[in-house]
C-alpha positions as CSV (number, residue, x, y, z in Angstrom):
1,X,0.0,0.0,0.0
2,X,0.8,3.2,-1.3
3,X,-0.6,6.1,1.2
4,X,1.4,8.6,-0.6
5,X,-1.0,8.5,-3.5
6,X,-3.8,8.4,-1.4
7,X,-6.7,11.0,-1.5
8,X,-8.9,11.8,1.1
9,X,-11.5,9.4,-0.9
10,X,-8.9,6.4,-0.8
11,X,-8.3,6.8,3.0
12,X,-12.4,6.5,3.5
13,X,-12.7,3.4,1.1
14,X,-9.7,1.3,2.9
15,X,-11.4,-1.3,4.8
16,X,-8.6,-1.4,7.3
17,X,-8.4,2.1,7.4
18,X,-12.2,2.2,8.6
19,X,-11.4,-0.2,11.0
20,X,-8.4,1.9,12.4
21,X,-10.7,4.7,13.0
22,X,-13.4,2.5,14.3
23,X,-11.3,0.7,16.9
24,X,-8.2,2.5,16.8
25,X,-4.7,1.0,18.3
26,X,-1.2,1.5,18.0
27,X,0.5,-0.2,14.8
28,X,-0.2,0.1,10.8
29,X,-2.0,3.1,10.4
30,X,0.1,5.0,13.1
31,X,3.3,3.8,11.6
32,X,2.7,4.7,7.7
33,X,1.3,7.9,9.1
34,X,4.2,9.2,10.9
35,X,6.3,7.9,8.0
36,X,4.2,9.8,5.6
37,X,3.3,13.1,7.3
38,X,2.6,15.0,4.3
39,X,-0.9,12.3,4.5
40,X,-1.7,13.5,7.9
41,X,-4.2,16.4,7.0
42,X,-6.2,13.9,4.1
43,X,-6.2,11.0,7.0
44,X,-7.6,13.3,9.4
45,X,-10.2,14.5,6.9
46,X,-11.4,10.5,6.3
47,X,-11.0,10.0,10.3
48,X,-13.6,12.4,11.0
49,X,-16.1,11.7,7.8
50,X,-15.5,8.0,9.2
51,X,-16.5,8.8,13.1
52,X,-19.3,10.9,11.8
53,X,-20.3,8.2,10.0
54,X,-20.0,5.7,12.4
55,X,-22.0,7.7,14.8
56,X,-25.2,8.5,12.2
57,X,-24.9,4.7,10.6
58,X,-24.3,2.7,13.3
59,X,-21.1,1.1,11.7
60,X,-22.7,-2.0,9.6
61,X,-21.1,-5.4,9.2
62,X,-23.2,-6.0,6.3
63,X,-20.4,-6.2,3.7
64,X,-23.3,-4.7,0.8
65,X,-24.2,-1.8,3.3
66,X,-20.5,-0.7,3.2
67,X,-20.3,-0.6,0.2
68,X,-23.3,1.1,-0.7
69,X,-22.5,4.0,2.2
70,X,-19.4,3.9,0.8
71,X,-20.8,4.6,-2.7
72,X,-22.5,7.5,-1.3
73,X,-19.9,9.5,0.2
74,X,-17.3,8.8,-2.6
75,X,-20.1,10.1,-4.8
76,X,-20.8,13.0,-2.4
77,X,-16.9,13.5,-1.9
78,X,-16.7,13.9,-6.2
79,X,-19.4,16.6,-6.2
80,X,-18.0,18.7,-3.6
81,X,-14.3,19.0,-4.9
């Protein structure tokens, strides 16, 4: 994985990244973070969509919901940039 190419959109589709934010704990996503610091800003952006998120949704387990929400805000995310 590649975080230096990442947009604030790839940061909110990465499963693990969800996850991170969801449950977070020391390891990956601190890590490639502080070795990419130029990606802080972009994370932080997703962290917070994510948490808001979380807290309106309900996080979902249902694979097909994720991906639909996710759908959504990429979708939403195009239209406002």
């Amino acid at each position: 994985m590649d975080i230096l190419k990442y947009s604030v959109i790839d940061f909110l589709l990465d499963e693990s990244f969800q996850q991170w934010v969801i449950n977070p704990q020391e390891g990956h996503w601190n890590s490639l973070l502080e070795q990419q610091p130029t990606k802080n800003d972009m994370a932080e952006e997703a962290r917070v969509i994510v948490s808001h998120l979380k807290m309106q949704f309900n996080y979902t387990e249902d694979l097909e919901e994720q991906q639909k929400l996710w759908i959504r805000i990429s979708n939403t995310l195009d239209t406002a940039h």
